[in-house]
C-alpha positions as CSV (number, residue, x, y, z in Angstrom):
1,X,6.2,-111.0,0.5
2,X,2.6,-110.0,0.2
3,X,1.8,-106.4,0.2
4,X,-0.9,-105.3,3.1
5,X,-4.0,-103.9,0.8
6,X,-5.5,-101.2,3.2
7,X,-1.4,-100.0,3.2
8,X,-1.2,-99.4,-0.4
9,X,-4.6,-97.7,-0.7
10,X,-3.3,-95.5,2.4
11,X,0.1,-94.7,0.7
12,X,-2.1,-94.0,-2.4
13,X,-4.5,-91.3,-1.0
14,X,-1.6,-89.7,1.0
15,X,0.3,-89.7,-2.4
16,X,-2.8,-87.9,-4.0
17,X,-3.8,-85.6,-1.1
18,X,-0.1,-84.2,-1.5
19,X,-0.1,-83.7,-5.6
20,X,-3.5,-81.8,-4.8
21,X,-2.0,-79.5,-2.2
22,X,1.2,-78.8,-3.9
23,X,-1.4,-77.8,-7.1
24,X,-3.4,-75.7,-4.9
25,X,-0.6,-74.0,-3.5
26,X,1.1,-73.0,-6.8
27,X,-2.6,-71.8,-8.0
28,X,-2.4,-69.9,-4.8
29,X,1.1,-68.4,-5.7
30,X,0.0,-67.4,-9.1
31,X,-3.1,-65.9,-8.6
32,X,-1.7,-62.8,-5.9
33,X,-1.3,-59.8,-7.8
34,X,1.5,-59.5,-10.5
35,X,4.9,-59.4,-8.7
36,X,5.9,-57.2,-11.9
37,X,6.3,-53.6,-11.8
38,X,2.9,-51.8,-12.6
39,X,3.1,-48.2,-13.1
40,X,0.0,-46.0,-12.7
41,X,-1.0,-43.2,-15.8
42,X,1.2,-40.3,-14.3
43,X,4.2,-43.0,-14.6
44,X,4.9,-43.3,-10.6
45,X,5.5,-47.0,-9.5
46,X,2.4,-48.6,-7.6
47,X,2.8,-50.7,-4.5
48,X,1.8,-54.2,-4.3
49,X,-1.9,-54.1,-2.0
50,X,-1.1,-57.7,-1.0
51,X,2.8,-57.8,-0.6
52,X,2.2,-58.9,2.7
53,X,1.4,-62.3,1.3
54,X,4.4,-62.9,-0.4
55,X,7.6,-64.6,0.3
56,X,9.4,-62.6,3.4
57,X,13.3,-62.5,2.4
58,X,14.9,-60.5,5.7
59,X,15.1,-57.8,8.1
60,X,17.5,-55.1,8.7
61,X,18.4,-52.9,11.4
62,X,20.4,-49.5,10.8
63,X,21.0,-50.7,6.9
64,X,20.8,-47.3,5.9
65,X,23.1,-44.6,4.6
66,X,20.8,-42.3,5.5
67,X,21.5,-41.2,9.3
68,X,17.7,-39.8,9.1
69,X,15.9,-43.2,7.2
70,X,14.5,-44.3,11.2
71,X,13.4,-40.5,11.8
72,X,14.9,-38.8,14.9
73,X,18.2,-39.9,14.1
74,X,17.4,-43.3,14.8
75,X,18.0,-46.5,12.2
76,X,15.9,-48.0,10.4
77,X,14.3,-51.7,10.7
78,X,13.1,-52.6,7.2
79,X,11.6,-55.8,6.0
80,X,12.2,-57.0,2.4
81,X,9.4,-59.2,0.7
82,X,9.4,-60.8,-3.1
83,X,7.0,-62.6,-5.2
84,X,6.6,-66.0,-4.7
85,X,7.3,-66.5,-8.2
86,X,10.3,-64.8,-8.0
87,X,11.3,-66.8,-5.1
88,X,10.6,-70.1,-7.2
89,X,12.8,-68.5,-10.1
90,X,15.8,-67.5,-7.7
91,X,15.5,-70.9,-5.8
92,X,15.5,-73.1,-9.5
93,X,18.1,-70.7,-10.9
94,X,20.4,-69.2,-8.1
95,X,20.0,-65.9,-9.3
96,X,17.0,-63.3,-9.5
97,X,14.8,-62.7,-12.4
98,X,15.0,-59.4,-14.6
99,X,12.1,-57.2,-13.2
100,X,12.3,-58.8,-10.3
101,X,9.8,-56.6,-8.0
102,X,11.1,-56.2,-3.9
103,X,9.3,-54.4,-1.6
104,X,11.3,-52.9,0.8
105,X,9.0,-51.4,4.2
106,X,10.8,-49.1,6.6
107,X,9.7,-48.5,10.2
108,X,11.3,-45.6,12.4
């Protein structure tokens, strides 16, 4: 069976195009800020500017032992995001990496 040329060469650059993506997109992944805790000189913990970018985990409503955490007496909604490093760790190893930074945003 003879192969159809203009197929392979097709196959080829799709085959190429996807390596290059996949590279780009773990440059991408790498390059946000350090998903590792940074602390500023007074010791206090500094949020992440661009968590917003990195992997979403899950929402919650009225997760709280705090009656108050919503304000008003209300519960909470949170969203929990991770670095997408972090993510790749958990997904090649099942569990999380030590120093494994989450940000947790609360909305009343």
């Amino acid at each position: 069976m003879r192969r159809n040329p203009v197929m392979v060469i097709v196959a080829v650059i799709l085959l190429l195009a996807a390596l290059v993506a996949a590279k780009a997109s773990r440059q991408r992944a790498s390059s946000t800020s350090s998903a590792t805790p940074q602390f500023a000189a007074d010791g206090k913990l500094q949020r992440p500017s661009d968590y917003r970018r990195w992997i979403y985990v899950s929402s919650g409503f009225g997760m709280s032992y705090n009656p108050n955490a919503g304000g008003n007496g209300a519960p909470a909604f949170t969203n929990v995001f991770v670095g997408p490093a972090a993510y790749d760790y958990f997904e090649a190893n099942g569990k999380w990496q030590d120093k494994t930074m989450f940000v947790l945003e609360v909305y009343g």
